[in-house]
C-alpha positions as CSV (number, residue, x, y, z in Angstrom):
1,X,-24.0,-6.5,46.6
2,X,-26.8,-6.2,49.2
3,X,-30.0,-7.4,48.9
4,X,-33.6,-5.9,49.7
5,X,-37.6,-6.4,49.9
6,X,-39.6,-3.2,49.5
7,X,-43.3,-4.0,49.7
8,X,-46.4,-2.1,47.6
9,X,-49.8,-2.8,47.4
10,X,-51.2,-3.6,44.1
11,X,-53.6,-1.4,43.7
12,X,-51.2,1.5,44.6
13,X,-47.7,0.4,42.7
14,X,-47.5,-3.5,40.7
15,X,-45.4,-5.4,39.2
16,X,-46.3,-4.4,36.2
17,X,-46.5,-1.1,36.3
18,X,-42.6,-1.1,37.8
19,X,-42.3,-3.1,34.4
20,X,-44.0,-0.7,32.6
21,X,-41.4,2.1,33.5
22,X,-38.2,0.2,31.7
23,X,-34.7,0.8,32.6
24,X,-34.8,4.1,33.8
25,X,-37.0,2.6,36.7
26,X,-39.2,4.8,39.0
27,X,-38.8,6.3,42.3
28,X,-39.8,4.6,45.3
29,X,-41.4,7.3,47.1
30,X,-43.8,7.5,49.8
31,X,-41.5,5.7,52.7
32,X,-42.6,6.9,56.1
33,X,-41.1,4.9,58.4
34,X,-37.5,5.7,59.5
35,X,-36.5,2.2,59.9
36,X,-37.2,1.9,56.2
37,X,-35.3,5.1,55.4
38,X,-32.4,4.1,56.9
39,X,-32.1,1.3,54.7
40,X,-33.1,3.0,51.7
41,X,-30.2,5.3,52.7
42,X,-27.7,1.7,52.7
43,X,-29.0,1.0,49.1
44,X,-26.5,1.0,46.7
45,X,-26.8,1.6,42.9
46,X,-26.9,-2.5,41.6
47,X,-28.3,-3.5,45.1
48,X,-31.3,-5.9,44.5
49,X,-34.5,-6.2,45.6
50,X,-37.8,-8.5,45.7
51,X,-40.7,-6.7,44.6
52,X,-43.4,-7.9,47.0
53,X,-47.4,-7.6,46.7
54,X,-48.6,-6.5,50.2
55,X,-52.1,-7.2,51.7
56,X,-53.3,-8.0,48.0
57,X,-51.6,-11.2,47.5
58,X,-49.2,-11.3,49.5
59,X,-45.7,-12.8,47.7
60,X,-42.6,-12.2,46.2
61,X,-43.0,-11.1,42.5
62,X,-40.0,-10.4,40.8
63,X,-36.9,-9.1,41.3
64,X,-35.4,-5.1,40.8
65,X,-32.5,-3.3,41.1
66,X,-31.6,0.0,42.4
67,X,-30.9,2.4,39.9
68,X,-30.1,5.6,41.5
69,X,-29.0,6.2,45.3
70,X,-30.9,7.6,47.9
71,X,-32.1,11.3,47.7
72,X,-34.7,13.6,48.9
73,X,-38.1,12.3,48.7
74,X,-40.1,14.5,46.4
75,X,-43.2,13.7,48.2
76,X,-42.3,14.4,51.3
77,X,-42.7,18.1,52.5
78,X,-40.9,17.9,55.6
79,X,-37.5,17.1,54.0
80,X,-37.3,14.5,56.3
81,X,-37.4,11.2,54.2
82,X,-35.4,9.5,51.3
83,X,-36.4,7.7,48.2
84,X,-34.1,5.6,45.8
85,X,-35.1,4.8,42.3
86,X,-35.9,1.6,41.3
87,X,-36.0,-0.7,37.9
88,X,-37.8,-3.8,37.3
89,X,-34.8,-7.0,36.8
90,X,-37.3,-9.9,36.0
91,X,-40.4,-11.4,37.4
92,X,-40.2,-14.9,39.5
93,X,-41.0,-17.7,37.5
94,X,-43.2,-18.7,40.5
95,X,-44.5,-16.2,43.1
96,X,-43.6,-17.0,46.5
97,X,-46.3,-16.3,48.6
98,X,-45.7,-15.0,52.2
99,X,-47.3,-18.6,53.6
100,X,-44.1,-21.1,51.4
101,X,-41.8,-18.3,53.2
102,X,-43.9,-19.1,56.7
103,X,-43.5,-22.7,55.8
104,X,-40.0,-22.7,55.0
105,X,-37.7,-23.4,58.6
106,X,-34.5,-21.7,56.8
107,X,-36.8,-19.0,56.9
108,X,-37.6,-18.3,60.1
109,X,-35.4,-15.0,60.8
110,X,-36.6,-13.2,57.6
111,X,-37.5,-9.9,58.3
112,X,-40.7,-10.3,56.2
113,X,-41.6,-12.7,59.2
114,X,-40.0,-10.8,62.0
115,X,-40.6,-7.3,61.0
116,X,-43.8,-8.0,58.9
117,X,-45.1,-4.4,58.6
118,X,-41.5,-2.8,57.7
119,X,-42.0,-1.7,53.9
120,X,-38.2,-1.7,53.3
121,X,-36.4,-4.5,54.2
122,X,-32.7,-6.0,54.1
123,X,-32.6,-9.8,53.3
124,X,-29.8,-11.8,53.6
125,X,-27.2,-13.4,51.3
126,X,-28.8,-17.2,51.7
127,X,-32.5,-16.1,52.5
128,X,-31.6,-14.3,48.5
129,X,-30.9,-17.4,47.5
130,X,-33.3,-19.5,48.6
131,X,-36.2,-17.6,48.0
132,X,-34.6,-17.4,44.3
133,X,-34.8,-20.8,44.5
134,X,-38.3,-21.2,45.6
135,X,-39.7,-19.1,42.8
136,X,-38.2,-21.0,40.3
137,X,-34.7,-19.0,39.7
Protein backbone atom coordinates (compact mmCIF):
# COMPACT_ATOMS: atom_id res chain seq x y z
CA UNK A 1 0.00 0.00 0.00
CA UNK A 2 1.04 3.61 -0.75
CA UNK A 3 0.15 6.45 1.01
CA UNK A 4 -0.97 10.09 -0.17
CA UNK A 5 -2.07 13.77 0.80
CA UNK A 6 -4.37 15.56 -1.66
CA UNK A 7 -5.16 19.05 -0.50
CA UNK A 8 -8.79 21.03 -1.01
CA UNK A 9 -9.82 24.11 0.23
CA UNK A 10 -12.86 24.12 2.43
CA UNK A 11 -14.95 26.25 0.86
CA UNK A 12 -14.43 24.31 -2.48
CA UNK A 13 -14.37 20.45 -1.32
CA UNK A 14 -14.47 19.46 2.97
CA UNK A 15 -14.28 16.88 4.90
CA UNK A 16 -17.59 16.60 5.20
CA UNK A 17 -18.84 16.81 2.13
CA UNK A 18 -16.17 13.82 1.05
CA UNK A 19 -18.14 12.22 4.01
CA UNK A 20 -21.23 13.13 2.73
CA UNK A 21 -20.64 11.03 -0.60
CA UNK A 22 -20.30 7.45 1.40
CA UNK A 23 -18.54 4.54 0.00
CA UNK A 24 -18.80 5.15 -3.50
CA UNK A 25 -16.55 8.29 -2.87
CA UNK A 26 -16.24 11.18 -5.37
CA UNK A 27 -13.86 12.08 -8.01
CA UNK A 28 -11.00 14.15 -7.38
CA UNK A 29 -11.07 16.25 -10.19
CA UNK A 30 -9.69 19.52 -10.98
CA UNK A 31 -5.76 18.55 -10.70
CA UNK A 32 -3.70 20.88 -12.89
CA UNK A 33 -0.42 20.32 -12.08
CA UNK A 34 1.44 17.44 -13.77
CA UNK A 35 3.54 16.66 -10.88
CA UNK A 36 0.23 15.86 -9.12
CA UNK A 37 -0.95 13.83 -12.09
CA UNK A 38 1.71 11.75 -12.13
CA UNK A 39 1.05 10.60 -8.84
CA UNK A 40 -2.54 10.42 -9.15
CA UNK A 41 -1.57 8.14 -12.10
CA UNK A 42 0.76 5.76 -9.12
CA UNK A 43 -2.58 5.63 -6.97
CA UNK A 44 -3.70 2.33 -6.51
CA UNK A 45 -7.35 1.21 -5.69
CA UNK A 46 -6.83 0.76 -1.40
CA UNK A 47 -3.96 3.36 -1.56
CA UNK A 48 -4.61 5.88 1.34
CA UNK A 49 -4.69 9.27 1.67
CA UNK A 50 -4.87 12.34 4.29
CA UNK A 51 -7.50 14.68 3.45
CA UNK A 52 -5.94 18.07 4.16
CA UNK A 53 -7.77 21.66 4.60
CA UNK A 54 -5.59 24.10 2.44
CA UNK A 55 -5.29 27.91 3.11
CA UNK A 56 -8.54 27.63 5.33
CA UNK A 57 -7.14 25.83 8.21
CA UNK A 58 -4.56 24.36 7.25
CA UNK A 59 -4.25 20.48 8.76
CA UNK A 60 -4.72 17.03 8.31
CA UNK A 61 -8.39 15.95 8.63
CA UNK A 62 -9.05 12.55 8.12
CA UNK A 63 -8.08 9.82 6.26
CA UNK A 64 -9.50 8.35 2.54
CA UNK A 65 -8.92 5.79 0.30
CA UNK A 66 -8.81 5.37 -3.32
CA UNK A 67 -11.56 3.81 -4.73
CA UNK A 68 -11.21 3.67 -8.36
CA UNK A 69 -7.82 4.13 -10.47
CA UNK A 70 -6.78 6.91 -12.38
CA UNK A 71 -8.83 7.91 -15.50
CA UNK A 72 -9.63 10.86 -17.74
CA UNK A 73 -10.50 13.91 -15.90
CA UNK A 74 -14.00 14.81 -16.82
CA UNK A 75 -13.26 18.40 -16.28
CA UNK A 76 -10.56 18.76 -18.13
CA UNK A 77 -11.15 19.56 -21.87
CA UNK A 78 -7.81 19.15 -23.11
CA UNK A 79 -7.63 15.35 -22.30
CA UNK A 80 -4.62 16.05 -20.77
CA UNK A 81 -5.15 15.40 -17.00
CA UNK A 82 -6.29 12.37 -14.66
CA UNK A 83 -8.56 12.11 -11.79
CA UNK A 84 -9.00 9.02 -9.32
CA UNK A 85 -12.00 8.58 -7.19
CA UNK A 86 -11.82 8.95 -3.77
CA UNK A 87 -13.88 7.76 -0.39
CA UNK A 88 -13.84 9.15 2.94
CA UNK A 89 -11.93 6.26 5.62
CA UNK A 90 -12.39 8.19 8.98
CA UNK A 91 -11.70 11.61 10.33
CA UNK A 92 -8.47 12.22 12.77
CA UNK A 93 -9.36 12.17 16.20
CA UNK A 94 -7.20 15.33 16.33
CA UNK A 95 -6.47 17.56 13.35
CA UNK A 96 -2.87 18.07 12.72
CA UNK A 97 -2.41 21.36 11.70
CA UNK A 98 0.42 22.20 9.11
CA UNK A 99 2.40 24.21 12.18
CA UNK A 100 2.70 20.38 14.79
CA UNK A 101 3.96 18.95 11.26
CA UNK A 102 6.46 22.18 11.08
CA UNK A 103 7.25 21.46 14.64
CA UNK A 104 7.80 17.92 14.36
CA UNK A 105 11.94 17.26 13.34
CA UNK A 106 10.91 13.58 11.92
CA UNK A 107 9.08 15.74 9.81
CA UNK A 108 11.26 17.66 8.10
CA UNK A 109 11.41 15.95 4.47
CA UNK A 110 7.57 15.87 4.19
CA UNK A 111 6.46 16.98 1.02
CA UNK A 112 3.81 19.10 2.63
CA UNK A 113 6.92 21.05 3.95
CA UNK A 114 9.12 20.66 0.88
CA UNK A 115 6.73 20.83 -1.93
CA UNK A 116 4.07 22.98 -0.05
CA UNK A 117 1.99 24.06 -3.02
CA UNK A 118 1.81 20.42 -4.67
CA UNK A 119 -2.00 19.40 -4.28
CA UNK A 120 -1.19 15.66 -4.61
CA UNK A 121 1.36 14.39 -2.63
CA UNK A 122 3.12 10.93 -1.81
CA UNK A 123 3.91 10.48 1.98
CA UNK A 124 6.02 8.01 3.29
CA UNK A 125 5.53 4.70 5.17
CA UNK A 126 6.80 6.38 8.77
CA UNK A 127 5.74 10.12 8.00
CA UNK A 128 1.95 7.67 7.72
CA UNK A 129 2.59 6.67 10.77
CA UNK A 130 3.51 9.36 12.70
CA UNK A 131 1.21 11.74 11.60
CA UNK A 132 -1.42 8.88 12.54
CA UNK A 133 -0.06 9.12 15.58
CA UNK A 134 -0.18 12.79 16.11
CA UNK A 135 -3.85 12.98 15.39
CA UNK A 136 -4.73 10.61 17.76
CA UNK A 137 -4.74 7.22 15.65
Amino acid sequence: MNYWLVKSEPSVWSWDQQVAKGAKGEAWTGVRNHSAKLNMMAMKKGDRAFFYHSNEGKEIVGIAEIVREHYPDPTDATGKFVCVDIAADKPLKTPVSLEDVKKEKRLADMALIKLSRLSVQPVTAAEWKLVCKMGGL
